[in-house]
C-alpha positions as CSV (number, residue, x, y, z in Angstrom):
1,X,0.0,0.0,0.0
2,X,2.7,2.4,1.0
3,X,4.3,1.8,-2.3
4,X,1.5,2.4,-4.2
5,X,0.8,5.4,-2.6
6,X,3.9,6.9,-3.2
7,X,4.1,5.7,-7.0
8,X,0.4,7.7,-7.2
9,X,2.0,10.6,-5.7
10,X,5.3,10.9,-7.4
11,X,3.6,9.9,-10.7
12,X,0.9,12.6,-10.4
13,X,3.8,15.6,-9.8
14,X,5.9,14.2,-13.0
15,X,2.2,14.1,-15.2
16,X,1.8,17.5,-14.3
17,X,5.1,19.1,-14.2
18,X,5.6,17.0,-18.2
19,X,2.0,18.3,-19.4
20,X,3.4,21.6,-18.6
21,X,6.3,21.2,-20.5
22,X,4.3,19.5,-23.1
23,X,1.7,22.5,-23.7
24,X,5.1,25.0,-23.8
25,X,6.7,22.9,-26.4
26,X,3.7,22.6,-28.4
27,X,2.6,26.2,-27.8
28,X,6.0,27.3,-28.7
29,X,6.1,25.3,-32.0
30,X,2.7,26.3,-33.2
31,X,3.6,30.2,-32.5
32,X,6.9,29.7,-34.5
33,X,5.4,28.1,-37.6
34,X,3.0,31.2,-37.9
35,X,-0.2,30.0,-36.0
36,X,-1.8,32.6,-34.2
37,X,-2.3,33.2,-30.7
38,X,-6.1,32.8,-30.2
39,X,-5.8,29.9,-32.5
40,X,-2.9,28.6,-30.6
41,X,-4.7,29.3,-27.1
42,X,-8.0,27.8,-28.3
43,X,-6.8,24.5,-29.9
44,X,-3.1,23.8,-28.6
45,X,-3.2,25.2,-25.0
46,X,-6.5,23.6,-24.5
47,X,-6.1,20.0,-25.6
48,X,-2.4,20.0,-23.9
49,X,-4.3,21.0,-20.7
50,X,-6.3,17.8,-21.5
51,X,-3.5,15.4,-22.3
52,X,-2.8,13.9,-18.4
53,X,-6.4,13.3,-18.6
54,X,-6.3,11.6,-22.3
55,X,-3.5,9.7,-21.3
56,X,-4.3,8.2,-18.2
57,X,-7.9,7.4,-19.8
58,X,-6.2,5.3,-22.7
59,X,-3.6,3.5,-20.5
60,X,-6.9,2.6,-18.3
61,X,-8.7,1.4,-21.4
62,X,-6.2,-0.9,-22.4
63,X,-5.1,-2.2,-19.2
64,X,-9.2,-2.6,-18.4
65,X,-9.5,-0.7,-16.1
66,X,-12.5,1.1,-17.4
67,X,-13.9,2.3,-14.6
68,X,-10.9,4.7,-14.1
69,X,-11.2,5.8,-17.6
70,X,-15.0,7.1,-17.4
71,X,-14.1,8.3,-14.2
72,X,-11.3,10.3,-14.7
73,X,-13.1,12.3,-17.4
74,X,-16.6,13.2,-15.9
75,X,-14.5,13.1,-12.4
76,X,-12.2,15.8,-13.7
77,X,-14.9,18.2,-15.2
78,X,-16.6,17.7,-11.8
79,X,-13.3,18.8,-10.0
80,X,-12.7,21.4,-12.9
81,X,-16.1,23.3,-11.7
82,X,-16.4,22.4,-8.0
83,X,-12.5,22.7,-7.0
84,X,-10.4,24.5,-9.6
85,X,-13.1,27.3,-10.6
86,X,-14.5,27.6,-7.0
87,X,-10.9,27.8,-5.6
88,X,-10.0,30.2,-8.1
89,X,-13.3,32.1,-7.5
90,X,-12.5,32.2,-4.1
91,X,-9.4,34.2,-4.8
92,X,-10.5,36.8,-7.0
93,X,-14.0,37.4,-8.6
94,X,-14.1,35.8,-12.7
95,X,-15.6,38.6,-15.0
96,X,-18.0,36.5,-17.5
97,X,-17.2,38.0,-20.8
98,X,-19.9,38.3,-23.8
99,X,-17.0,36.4,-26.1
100,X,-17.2,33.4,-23.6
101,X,-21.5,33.2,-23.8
102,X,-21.3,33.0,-27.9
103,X,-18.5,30.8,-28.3
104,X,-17.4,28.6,-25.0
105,X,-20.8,28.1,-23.4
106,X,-22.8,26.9,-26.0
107,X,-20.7,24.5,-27.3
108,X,-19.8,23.3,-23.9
109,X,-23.8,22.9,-23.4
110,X,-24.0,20.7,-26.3
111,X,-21.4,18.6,-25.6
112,X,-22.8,17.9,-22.3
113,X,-26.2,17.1,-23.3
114,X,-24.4,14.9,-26.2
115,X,-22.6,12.9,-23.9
116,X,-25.1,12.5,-21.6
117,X,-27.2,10.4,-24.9
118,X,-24.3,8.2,-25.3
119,X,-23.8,7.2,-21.8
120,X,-27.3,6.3,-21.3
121,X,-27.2,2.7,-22.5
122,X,-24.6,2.2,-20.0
123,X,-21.8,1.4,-22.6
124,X,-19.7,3.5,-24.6
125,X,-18.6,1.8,-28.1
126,X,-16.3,2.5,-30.9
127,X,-19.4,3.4,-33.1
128,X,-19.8,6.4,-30.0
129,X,-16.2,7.2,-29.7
130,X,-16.0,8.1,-33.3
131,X,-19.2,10.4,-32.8
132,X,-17.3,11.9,-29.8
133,X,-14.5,12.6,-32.1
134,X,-16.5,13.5,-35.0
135,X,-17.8,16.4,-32.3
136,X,-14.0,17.4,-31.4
137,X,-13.1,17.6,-34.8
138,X,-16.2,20.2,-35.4
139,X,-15.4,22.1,-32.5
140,X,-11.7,22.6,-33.6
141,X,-12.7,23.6,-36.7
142,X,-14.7,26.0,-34.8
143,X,-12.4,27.3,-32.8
144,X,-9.7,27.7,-35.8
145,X,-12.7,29.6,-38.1
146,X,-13.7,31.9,-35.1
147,X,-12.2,35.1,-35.6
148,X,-13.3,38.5,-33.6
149,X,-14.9,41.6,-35.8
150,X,-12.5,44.5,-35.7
151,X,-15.4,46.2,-33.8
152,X,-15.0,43.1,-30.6
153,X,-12.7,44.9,-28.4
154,X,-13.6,42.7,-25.3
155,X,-12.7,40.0,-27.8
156,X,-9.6,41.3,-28.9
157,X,-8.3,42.5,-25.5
158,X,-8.9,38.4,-24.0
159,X,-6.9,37.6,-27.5
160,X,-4.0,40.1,-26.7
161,X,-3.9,38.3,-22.2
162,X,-3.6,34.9,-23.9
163,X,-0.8,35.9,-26.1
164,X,1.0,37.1,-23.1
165,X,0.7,33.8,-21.6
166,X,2.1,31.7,-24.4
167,X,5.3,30.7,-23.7
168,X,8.5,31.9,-26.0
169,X,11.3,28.7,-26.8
170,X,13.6,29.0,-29.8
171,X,12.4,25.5,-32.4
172,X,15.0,23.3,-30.4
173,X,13.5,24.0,-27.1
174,X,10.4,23.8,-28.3
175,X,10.4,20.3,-29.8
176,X,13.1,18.8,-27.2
177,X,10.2,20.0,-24.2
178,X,7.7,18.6,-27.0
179,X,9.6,14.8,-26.8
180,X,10.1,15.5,-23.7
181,X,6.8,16.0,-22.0
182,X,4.9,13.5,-23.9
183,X,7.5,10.8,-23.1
184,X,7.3,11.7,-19.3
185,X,3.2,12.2,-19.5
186,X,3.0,8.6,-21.8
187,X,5.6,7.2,-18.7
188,X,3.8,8.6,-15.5
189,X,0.5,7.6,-16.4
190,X,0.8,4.0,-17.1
191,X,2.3,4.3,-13.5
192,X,-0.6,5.9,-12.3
193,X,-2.6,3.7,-13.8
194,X,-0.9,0.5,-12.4
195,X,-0.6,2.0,-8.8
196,X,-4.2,3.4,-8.6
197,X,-5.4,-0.1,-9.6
198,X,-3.4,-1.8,-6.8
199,X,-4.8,0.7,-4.1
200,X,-8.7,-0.2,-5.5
201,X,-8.2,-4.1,-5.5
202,X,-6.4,-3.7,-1.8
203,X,-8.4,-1.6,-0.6
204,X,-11.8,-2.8,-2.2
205,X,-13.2,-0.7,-3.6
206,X,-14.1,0.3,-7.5
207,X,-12.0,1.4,-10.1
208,X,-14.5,3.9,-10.9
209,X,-14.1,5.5,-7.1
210,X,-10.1,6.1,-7.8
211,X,-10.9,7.1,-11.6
212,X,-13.6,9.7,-9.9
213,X,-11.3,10.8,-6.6
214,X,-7.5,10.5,-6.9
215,X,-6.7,10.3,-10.5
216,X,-9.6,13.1,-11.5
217,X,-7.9,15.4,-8.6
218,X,-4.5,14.6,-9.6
219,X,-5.2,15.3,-13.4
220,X,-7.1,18.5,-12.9
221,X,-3.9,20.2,-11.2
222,X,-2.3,21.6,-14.2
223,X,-6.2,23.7,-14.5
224,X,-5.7,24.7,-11.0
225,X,-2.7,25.8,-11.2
226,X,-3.1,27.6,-14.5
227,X,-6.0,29.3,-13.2
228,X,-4.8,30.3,-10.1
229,X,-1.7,31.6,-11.5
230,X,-4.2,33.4,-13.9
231,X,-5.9,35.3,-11.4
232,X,-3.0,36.1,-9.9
233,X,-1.4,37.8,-12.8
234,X,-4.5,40.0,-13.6
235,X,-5.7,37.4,-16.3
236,X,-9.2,36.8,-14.6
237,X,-11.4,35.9,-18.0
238,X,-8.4,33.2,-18.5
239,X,-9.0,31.1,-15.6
240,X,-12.9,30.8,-16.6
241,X,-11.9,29.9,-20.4
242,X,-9.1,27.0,-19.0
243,X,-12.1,25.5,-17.2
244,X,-14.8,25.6,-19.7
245,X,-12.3,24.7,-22.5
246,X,-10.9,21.7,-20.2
247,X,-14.3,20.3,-19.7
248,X,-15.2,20.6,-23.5
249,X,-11.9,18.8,-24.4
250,X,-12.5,15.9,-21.2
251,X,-16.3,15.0,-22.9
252,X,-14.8,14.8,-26.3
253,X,-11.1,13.8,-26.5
254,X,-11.1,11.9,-22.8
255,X,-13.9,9.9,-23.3
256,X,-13.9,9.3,-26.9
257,X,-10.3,7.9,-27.4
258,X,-10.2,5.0,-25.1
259,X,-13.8,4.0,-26.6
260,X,-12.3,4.0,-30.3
261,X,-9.3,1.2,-28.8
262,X,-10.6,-0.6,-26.1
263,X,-15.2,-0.2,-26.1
264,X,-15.7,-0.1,-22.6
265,X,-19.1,-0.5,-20.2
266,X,-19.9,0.8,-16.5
267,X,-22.7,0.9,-14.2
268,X,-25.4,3.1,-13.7
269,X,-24.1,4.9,-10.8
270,X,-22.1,6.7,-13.6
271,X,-24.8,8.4,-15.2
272,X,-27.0,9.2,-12.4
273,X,-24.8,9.9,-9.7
274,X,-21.6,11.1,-11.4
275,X,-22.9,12.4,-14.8
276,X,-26.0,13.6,-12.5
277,X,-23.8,16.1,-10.5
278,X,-21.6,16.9,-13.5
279,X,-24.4,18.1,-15.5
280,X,-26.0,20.0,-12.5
281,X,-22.3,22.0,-12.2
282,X,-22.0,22.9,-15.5
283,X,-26.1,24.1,-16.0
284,X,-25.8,26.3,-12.9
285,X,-22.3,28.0,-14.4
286,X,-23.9,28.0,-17.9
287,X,-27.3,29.9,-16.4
288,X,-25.5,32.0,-14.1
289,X,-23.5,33.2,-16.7
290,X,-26.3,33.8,-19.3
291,X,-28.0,35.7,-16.5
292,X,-25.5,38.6,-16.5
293,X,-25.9,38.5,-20.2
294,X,-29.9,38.7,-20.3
295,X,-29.6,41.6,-18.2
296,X,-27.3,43.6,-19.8
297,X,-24.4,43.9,-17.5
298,X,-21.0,42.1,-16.5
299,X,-21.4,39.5,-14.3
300,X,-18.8,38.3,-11.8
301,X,-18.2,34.8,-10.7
302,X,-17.7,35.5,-7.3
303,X,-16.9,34.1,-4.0
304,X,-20.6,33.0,-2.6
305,X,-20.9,30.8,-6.4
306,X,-17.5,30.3,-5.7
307,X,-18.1,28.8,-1.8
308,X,-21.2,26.9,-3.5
309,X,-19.0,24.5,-5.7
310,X,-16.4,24.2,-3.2
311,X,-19.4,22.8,-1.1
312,X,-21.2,20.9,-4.0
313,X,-17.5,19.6,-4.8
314,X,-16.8,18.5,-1.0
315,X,-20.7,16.8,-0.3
316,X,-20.2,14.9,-3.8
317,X,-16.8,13.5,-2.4
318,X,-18.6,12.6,0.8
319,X,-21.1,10.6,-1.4
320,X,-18.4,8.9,-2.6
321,X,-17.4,7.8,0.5
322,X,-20.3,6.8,2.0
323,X,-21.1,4.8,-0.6
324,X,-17.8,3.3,-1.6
C-alpha cells in the first residue's frame, strides 16, 4: 500500500510538471510556424491542458481498467467546476465575458447534453467514440474559423492576455520539451494507472471510485494551477476559459479515445450519480453566466458561487465515501 501510494503521488507531480512542459513545447512550435495566438490558445493550449487526462484514460482502457477511464473524465470536469473554478473564485471574482456566452458556453452545453445520450445505455462503443470525435473535430474547426470583428474589443483584449501567456522557446527548445513531455506524461501515467489499480483491489473498492477521486484530482492540477496563477497575474477571463475549454476537451477527446481502442461499459451509478452532478455543475455556471448577459451587465463569478462548488464539490466527495 505504502508503495502504491507513493508511485500515485510521485507519478501525479511528474504528469503534471511534463504536461506543462508539453503544452510550452507545443505552444512554442505552433507560434513559430506562424499560428496565431487565439488559435494557438483555443486548440493547442487547451487539448495540452487535457493530455494527463487523455493519457491516463487510454492506459486505463487498455489495461481494463474502465472504470478509471469514465471516471477520470466526468471526475475531472466535476473537480474542474467544484475545485479548480471555485478555488479560483475564491481568490479573486471571474468577470464573465460576452466572447465566452457566444462561443465557450454553447458549445460546452451541447457537448454535455451529447454525452449525456451516449452514456445512457450504459456502454460507450467505438461506433460512439467516433461520434465523440467526429464532435471534437467540429469544434476545432470551430475554434480555428472563429475570428473576432474589428469592432470586438472585449474579444480582442482576451486575445491580446492569452498571447501574453504563451510561452516563447527557440524551435529546439520547443520540440526537445515537446519529446520531452509527452515521453514523461505517456511514462507517468501508465504508472498511475498500475498504482491506482493496486490501491482499489487492496483496498476494495471500484476502479471507478479512484478514476472519480485520486486520478480526477491529480489530473485536474495543471487547471488549478493555471487558473490560479491566472488570477494572480491579472488574467481573470483566463481562468474561466481553461475550465470551460478543459471540460469541453475531457467530454470529447477523454472519453472518446479509449472507446475508439478498447469499447468499454460501466454501471449506472455513472450516469445518475456522477454524470448527475456533472451536468448540475455545469447548467448552474452556464445559467449563471447567461443571467449577467440577459440583463445587460457584466457579471462576476464571485466568492458565494465560488463557496457553492467548493461545497457541491466537498458533499459529492462525501457521497463517494459513504457509498464506496
Amino acid at each position: 500500500m505504502l508503495v502504491a501510494s507513493l508511485t500515485i503521488f510521485f507519478s501525479i507531480a511528474v504528469l503534471v510538471w511534463s504536461a506543462d512542459k508539453f503544452v510550452n513545447g507545443s505552444a512554442s512550435l505552433a507560434r513559430n510556424f506562424g499560428m496565431s495566438p487565439l488559435l494557438i490558445g483555443l486548440t493547442v493550449v487547451s487539448l495540452g491542458t487535457s493530455a494527463p487526462e487523455i493519457l491516463v484514460s487510454l492506459t486505463a482502457a487498455m489495461a481494463g481498467a474502465s472504470g478509471i477511464a469514465i471516471g477520470n473524465a466526468i471526475g475531472s470536469n466535476i473537480a474542474n467546476i467544484g475545485l479548480v473554478l471555485g478555488i479560483t473564485a475564491l481568490i479573486a471574482p471571474l468577470p464573465v465575458k460576452s466572447a465566452l456566452t457566444r462561443k465557450e458556453l454553447p458549445i460546452l452545453a451541447l457537448v454535455t447534453l451529447g454525452a449525456g445520450l451516449l452514456l445512457i445505455n450504459l456502454n460507450l462503443s467505438r461506433l460512439d467514440g467516433f461520434l465523440l470525435l467526429g464532435g471534437l473535430c467540429a469544434t476545432l474547426y470551430l475554434f480555428a474559423t472563429y475570428y473576432p470583428k474589428s469592432n470586438d474589443k472585449e474579444l480582442i483584449e482576451e486575445i491580446k492576455e492569452e498571447e501574453e501567456e504563451l510561452p516563447h522557446l527557440t524551435t529546439g527548445s520547443a520540440i526537445f520539451w515537446f519529446l520531452a513531455g509527452l515521453i514523461l506524461l505517456v511514462v507517468s501515467s501508465r504508472f498511475l494507472v498500475g498504482a491506482a489499480t493496486d490501491i482499489a483491489l487492496q483496498l476494495g473498492v471500484s476502479d471507478l471510485i479512484i478514476g472519480l477521486t485520486i486520478i480526477a484530482i491529480g489530473t485536474s492540477l495543471p487547471e488549478l494551477a493555471a487558473s490560479v496563477a491566472s488570477v494572480l497575474k491579472g488574467h481573470h477571463d483566463i481562468a474561466l476559459g481553461n475550465v470551460i475549454g478543459s471540460n469541453i476537451f475531457n467530454l470529447l477527446a477523454v472519453m472518446s479515445l479509449p472507446a475508439v481502442i478498447a469499447p468499454y461499459s460501466f454501471s449506472e451509478q455513472v450516469v445518475w450519480r456522477d454524470y448527475g452532478v456533472m451536468t448540475a455543475f455545469t447548467v448552474i455556471l452556464i445559467l449563471f453566466c447567461y443571467f449577467g448577459i440577459l440583463k445587460g451587465r457584466t457579471i462576476n463569478i464571485g466568492r458565494t458561487l465560488g463557496s457553492l462548488f467548493f461545497i457541491g464539490y466537498i458533499g459529492y466527495m462525501v457521497l463517494l465515501y459513504l457509498q464506496s
